[in-house]
mmCIF file of the C-alpha atoms, coordinates in Angstrom:
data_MODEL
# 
_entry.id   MODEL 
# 
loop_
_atom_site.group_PDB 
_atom_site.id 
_atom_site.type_symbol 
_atom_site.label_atom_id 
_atom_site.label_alt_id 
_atom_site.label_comp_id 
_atom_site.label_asym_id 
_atom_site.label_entity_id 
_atom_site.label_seq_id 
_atom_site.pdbx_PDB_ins_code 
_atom_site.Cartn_x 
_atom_site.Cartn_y 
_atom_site.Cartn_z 
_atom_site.occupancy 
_atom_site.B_iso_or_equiv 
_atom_site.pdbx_formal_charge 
_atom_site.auth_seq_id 
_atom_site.auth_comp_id 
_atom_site.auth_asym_id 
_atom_site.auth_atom_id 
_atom_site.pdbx_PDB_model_num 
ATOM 1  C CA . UNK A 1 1  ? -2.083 5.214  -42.750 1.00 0.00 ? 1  UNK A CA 1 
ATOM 2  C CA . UNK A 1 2  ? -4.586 5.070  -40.209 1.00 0.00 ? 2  UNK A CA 1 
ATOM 3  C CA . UNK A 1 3  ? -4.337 2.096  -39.734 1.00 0.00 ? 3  UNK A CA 1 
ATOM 4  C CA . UNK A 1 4  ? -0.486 1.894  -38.768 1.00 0.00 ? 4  UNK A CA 1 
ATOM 5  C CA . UNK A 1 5  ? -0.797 4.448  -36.395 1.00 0.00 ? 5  UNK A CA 1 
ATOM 6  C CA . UNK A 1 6  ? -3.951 2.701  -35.042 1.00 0.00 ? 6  UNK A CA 1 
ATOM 7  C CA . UNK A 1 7  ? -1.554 -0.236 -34.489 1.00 0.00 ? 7  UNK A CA 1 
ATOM 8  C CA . UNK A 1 8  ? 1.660  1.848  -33.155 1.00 0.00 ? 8  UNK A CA 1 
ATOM 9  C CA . UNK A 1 9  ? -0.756 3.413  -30.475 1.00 0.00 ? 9  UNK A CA 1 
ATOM 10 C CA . UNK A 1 10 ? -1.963 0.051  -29.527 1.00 0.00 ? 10 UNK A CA 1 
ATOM 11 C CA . UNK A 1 11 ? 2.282  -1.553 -28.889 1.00 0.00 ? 11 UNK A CA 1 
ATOM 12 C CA . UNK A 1 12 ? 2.642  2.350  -27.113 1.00 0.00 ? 12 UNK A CA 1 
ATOM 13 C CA . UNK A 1 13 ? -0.544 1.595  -24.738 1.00 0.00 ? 13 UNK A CA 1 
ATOM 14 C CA . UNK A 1 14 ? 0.766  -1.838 -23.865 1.00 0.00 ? 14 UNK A CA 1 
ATOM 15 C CA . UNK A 1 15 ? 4.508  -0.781 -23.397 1.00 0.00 ? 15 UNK A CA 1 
ATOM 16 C CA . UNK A 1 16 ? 3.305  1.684  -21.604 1.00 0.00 ? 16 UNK A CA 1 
ATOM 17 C CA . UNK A 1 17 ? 1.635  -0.447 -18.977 1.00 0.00 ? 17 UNK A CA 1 
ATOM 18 C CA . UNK A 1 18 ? 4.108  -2.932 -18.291 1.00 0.00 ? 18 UNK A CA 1 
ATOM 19 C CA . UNK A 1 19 ? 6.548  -0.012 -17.992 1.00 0.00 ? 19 UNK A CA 1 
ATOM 20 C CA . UNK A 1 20 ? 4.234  1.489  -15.400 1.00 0.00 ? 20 UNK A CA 1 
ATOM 21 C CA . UNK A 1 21 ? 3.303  -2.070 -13.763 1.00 0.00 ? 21 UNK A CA 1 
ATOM 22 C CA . UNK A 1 22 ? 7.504  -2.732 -13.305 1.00 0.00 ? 22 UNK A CA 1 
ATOM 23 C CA . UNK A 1 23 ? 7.632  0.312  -11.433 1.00 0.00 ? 23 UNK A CA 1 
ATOM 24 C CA . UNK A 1 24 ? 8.390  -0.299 -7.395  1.00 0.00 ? 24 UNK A CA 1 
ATOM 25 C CA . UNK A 1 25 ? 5.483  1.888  -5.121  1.00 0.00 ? 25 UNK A CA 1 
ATOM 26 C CA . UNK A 1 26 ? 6.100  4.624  -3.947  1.00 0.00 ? 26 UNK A CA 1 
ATOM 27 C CA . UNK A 1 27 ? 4.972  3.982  -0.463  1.00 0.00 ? 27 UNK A CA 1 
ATOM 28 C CA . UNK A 1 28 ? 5.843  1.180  1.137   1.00 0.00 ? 28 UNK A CA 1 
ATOM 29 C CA . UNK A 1 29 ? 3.526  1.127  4.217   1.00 0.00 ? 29 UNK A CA 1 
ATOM 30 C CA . UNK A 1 30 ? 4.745  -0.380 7.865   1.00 0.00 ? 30 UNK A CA 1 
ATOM 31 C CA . UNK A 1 31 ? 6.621  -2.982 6.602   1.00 0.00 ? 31 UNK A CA 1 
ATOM 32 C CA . UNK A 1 32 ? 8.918  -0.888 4.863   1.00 0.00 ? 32 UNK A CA 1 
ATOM 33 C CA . UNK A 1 33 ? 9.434  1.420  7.717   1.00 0.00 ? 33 UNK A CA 1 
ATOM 34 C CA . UNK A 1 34 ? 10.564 -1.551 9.913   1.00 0.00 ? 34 UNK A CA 1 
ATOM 35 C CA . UNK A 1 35 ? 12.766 -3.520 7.459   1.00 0.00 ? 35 UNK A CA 1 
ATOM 36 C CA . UNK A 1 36 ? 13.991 -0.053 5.912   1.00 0.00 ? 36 UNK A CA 1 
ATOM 37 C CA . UNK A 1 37 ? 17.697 -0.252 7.645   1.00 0.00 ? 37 UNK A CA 1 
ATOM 38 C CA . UNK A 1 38 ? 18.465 -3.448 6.595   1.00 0.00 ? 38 UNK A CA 1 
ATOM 39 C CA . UNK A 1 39 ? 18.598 -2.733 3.157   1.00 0.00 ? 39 UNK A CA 1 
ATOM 40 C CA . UNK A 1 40 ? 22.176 -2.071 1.494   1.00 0.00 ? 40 UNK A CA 1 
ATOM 41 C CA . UNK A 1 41 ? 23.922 0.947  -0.063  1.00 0.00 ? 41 UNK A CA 1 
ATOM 42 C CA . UNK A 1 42 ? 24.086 -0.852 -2.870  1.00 0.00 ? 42 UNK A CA 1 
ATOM 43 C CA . UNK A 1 43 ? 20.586 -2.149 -3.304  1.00 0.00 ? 43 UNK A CA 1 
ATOM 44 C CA . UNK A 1 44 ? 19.281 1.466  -2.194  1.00 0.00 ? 44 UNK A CA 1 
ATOM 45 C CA . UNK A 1 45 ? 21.065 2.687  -5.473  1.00 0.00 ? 45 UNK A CA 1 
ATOM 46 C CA . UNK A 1 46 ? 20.246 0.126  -7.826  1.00 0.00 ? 46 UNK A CA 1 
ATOM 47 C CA . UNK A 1 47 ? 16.867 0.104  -6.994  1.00 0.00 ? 47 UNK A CA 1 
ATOM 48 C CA . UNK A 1 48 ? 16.942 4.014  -7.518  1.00 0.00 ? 48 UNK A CA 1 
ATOM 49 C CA . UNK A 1 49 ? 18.066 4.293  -11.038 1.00 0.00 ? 49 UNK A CA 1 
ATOM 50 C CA . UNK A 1 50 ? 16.375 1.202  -12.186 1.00 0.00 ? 50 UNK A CA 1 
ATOM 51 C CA . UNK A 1 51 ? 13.071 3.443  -10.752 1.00 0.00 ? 51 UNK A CA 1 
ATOM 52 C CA . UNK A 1 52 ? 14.207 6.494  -12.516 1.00 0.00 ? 52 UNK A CA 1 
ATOM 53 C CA . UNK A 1 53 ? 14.840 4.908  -15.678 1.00 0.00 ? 53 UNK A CA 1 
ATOM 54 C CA . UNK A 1 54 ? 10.984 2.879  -15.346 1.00 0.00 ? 54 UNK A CA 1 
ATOM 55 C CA . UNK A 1 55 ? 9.802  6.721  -14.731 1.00 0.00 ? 55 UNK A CA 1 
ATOM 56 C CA . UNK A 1 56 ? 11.976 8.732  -17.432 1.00 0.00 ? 56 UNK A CA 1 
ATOM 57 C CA . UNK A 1 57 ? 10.366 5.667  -19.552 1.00 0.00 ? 57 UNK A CA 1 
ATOM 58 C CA . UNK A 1 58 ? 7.147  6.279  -19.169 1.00 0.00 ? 58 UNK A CA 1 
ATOM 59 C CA . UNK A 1 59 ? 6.934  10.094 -19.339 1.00 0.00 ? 59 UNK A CA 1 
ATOM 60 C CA . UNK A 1 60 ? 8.557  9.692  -23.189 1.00 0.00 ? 60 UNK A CA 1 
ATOM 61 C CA . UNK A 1 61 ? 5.909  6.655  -23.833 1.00 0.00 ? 61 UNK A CA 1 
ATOM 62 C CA . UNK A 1 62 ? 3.570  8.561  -22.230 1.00 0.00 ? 62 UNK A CA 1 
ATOM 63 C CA . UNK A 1 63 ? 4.104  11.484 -24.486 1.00 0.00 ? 63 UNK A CA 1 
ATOM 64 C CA . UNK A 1 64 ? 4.299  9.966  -28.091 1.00 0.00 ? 64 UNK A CA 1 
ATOM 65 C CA . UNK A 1 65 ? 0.871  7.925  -26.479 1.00 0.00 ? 65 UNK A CA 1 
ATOM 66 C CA . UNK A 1 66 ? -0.711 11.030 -26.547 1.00 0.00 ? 66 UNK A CA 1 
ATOM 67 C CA . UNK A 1 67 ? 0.497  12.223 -30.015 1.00 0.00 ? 67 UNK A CA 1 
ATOM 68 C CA . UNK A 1 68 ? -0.405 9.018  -31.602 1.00 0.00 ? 68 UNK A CA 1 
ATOM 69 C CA . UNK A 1 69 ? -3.994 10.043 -30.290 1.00 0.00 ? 69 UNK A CA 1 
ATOM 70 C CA . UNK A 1 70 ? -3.389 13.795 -31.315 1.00 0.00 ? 70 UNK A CA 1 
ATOM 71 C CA . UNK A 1 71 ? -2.481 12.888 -34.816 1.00 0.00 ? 71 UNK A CA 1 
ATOM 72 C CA . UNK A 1 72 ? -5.361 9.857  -34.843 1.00 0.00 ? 72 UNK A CA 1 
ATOM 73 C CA . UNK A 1 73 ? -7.739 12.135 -34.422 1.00 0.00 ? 73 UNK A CA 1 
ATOM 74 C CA . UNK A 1 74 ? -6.857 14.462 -36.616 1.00 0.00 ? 74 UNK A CA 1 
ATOM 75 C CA . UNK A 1 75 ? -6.170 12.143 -39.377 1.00 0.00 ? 75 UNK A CA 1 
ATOM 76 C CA . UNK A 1 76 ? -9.840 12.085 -41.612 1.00 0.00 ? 76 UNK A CA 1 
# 
């Protein structure tokens, strides 16, 4: 049993960074203040929900990580 979850938390940790590494920045310095007008409505939005999905993502990943490591250590 320990084992499996041992394994589970490991796929979680990994998903868990790509999810986080596919994620745009948040800032994005001079270079995005200059060429910020010449991007598109529809870009703008895309870009948006693809970001909010990547962030609902890893919030839930991010949440059974943790109870993986809650029930891990509370499995003897």
């Amino acid at each position: 049993m320990k084992l499996a979850l041992t394994i589970v938390q490991l796929f979680t940790c990994l998903f868990m960074i790509g999810v986080v590494l596919l994620q745009s920045g948040k800032r994005s310095g001079l270079s995005g203040a200059i060429a910020g007008g010449a991007d598109t409505f529809l870009t703008k939005s895309k870009a948006v929900t693809v970001d909010a999905k990547l962030a609902k993502m890893t919030k839930w990943v991010g949440l059974a990580f943790v109870i993986l490591t809650l029930a891990l250590n509370l499995i003897k």
